[in-house]
C-alpha positions in Angstrom: 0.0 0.0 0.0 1.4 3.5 -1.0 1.9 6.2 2.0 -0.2 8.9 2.0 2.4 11.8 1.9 3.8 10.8 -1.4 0.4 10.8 -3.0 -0.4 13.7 -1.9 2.7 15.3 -3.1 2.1 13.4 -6.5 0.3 16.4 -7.8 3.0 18.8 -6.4 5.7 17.0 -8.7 3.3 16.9 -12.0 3.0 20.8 -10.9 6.3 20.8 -11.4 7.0 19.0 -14.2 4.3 21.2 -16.5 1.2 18.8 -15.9 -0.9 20.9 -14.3 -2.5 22.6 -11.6 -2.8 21.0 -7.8 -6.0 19.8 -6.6 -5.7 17.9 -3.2 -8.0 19.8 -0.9 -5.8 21.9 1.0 -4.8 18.3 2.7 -0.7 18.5 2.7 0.9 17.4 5.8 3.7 19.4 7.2 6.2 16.9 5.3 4.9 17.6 1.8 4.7 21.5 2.8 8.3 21.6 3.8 9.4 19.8 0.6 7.7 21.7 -1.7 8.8 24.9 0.0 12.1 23.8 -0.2 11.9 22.9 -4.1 9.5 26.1 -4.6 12.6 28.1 -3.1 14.5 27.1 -6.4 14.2 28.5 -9.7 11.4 27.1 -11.3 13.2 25.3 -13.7 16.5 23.6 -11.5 12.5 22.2 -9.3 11.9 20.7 -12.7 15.0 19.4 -13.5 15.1 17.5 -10.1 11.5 16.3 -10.0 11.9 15.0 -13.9 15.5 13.4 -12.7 14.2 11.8 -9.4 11.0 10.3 -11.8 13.4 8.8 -14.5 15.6 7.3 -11.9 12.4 5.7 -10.4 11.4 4.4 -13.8 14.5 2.0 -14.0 14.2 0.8 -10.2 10.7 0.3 -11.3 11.4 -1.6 -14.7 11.8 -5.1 -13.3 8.8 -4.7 -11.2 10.3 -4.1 -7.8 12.5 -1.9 -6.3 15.2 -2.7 -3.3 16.1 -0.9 -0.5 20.1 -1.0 -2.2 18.3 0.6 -5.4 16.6 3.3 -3.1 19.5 3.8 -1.2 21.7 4.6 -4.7 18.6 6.8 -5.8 18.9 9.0 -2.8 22.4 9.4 -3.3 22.1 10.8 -7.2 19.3 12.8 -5.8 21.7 13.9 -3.1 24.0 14.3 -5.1 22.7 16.4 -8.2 20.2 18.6 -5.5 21.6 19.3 -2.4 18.9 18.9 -0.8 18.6 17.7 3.4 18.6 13.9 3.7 14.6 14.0 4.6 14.0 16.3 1.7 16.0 13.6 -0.6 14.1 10.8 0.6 10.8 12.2 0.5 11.7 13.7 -3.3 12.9 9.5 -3.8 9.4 8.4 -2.5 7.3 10.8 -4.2 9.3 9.7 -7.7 8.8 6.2 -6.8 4.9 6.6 -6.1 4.3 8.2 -9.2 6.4 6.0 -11.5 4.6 3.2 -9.7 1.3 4.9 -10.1 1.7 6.2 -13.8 4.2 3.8 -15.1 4.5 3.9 -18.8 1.6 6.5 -19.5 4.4 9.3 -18.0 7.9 7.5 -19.0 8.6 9.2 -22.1 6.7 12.5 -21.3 9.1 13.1 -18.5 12.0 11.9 -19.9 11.7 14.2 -23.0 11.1 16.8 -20.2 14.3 16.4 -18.7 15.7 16.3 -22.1 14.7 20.1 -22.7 15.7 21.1 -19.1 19.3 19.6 -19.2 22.6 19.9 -20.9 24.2 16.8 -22.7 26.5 16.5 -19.3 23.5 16.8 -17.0 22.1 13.7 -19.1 25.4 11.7 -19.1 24.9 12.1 -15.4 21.6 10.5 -15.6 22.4 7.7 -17.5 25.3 6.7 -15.3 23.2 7.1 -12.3 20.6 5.3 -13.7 23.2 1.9 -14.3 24.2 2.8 -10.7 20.6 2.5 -9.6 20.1 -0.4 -11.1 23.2 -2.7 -10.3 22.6 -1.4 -6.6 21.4 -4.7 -5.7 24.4 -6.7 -7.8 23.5 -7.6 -11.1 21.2 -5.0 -13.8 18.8 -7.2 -14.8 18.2 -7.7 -18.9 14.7 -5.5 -18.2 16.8 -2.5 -16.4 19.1 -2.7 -18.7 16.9 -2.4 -22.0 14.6 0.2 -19.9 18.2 2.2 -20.0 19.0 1.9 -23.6 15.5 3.3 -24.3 15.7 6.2 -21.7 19.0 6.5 -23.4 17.3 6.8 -26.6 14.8 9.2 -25.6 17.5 11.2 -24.0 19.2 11.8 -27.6 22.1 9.5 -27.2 23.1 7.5 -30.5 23.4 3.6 -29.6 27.0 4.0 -30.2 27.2 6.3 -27.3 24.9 4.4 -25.1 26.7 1.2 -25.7 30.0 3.5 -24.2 27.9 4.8 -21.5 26.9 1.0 -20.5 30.6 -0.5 -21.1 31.8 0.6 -17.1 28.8 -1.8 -16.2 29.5 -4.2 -17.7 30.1 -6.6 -15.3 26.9 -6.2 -13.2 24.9 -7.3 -16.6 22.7 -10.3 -15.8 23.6 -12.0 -19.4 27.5 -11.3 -18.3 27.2 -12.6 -15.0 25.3 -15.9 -16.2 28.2 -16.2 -18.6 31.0 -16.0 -16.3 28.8 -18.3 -13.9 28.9 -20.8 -17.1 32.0 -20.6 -18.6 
């Protein structure tokens, strides 16, 4: 069962990310109030940037159908990372990501991902795709439906499959189909 807060801030991060106006009632909790005070506090666009790179991290945690605490660990650490935000603010900016890649799945995948494609420079989405592989070998081994979920956020992102294929070569070794090689041979 999802937690409340994040839901509730799910409208906050659509906001956000250009899809439209907030309707939950006047019902934020203190918790979503602070977070979105903190992310309102930033340019309007650097809010963006984050909400669209926390989502698209959720989307490969997501991609094999769960996501492990190793994987949420490694998300809050990008987050951490690439926001500055307080640890609290990072984890609740992780869970609301998580709750609304859960929620939306692939109705919001590419619509967000082209989003963050606009709002960030060619480094900012090298960044993204090596946290992404980071995310998902968190727990020891990318699995073949992380992996492909990459190379087609990698895709959307503008990246030519010669360029993916480089991003993807330090990770090599966490590869499922590598591993069961190595296992075999």
């Amino acid at each position: 069962m999802l937690r409340p807060v994040p839901i509730l801030a799910l409208s906050f991060l659509l906001r956000w990310l250009g899809g439209g106006a907030s309707d939950d009632g006047g019902a934020e909790t203190d918790t979503v109030h602070r977070i979105a005070a903190r992310l309102e506090s930033l340019p309007p666009e650097r809010a963006r940037f984050l909400a669209a790179f926390a989502y698209v991290l959720a989307r490969v945690a997501a991609a094999d159908l769960r996501i492990t605490e190793t994987e949420v660990a490694a998300m809050e650490q990008a987050v951490a990372d690439t926001a500055g935000l307080a640890p609290g603010e990072t984890a609740l900016a992780v869970e609301i990501a998580k709750s609304q890649a859960r929620l939306l799945g692939g109705t919001e995948n590419y619509v967000v991902t082209r989003r963050f494609r606009e709002l960030s420079t060619r480094e900012e989405r090298v960044r993204l795709v090596e946290c992404l592989y980071a995310v998902a070998a968190a727990d020891g081994t990318i699995s073949p439906t992380e992996s492909a979920e990459i190379a087609r956020i990698a895709d959307e992102l503008g990246f030519l499959p010669s360029e993916a294929v480089a991003l993807r070569a330090p990770w090599r070794d966490r590869l499922a189909e590598v591993q069961g090689l190595a296992r075999n041979g």
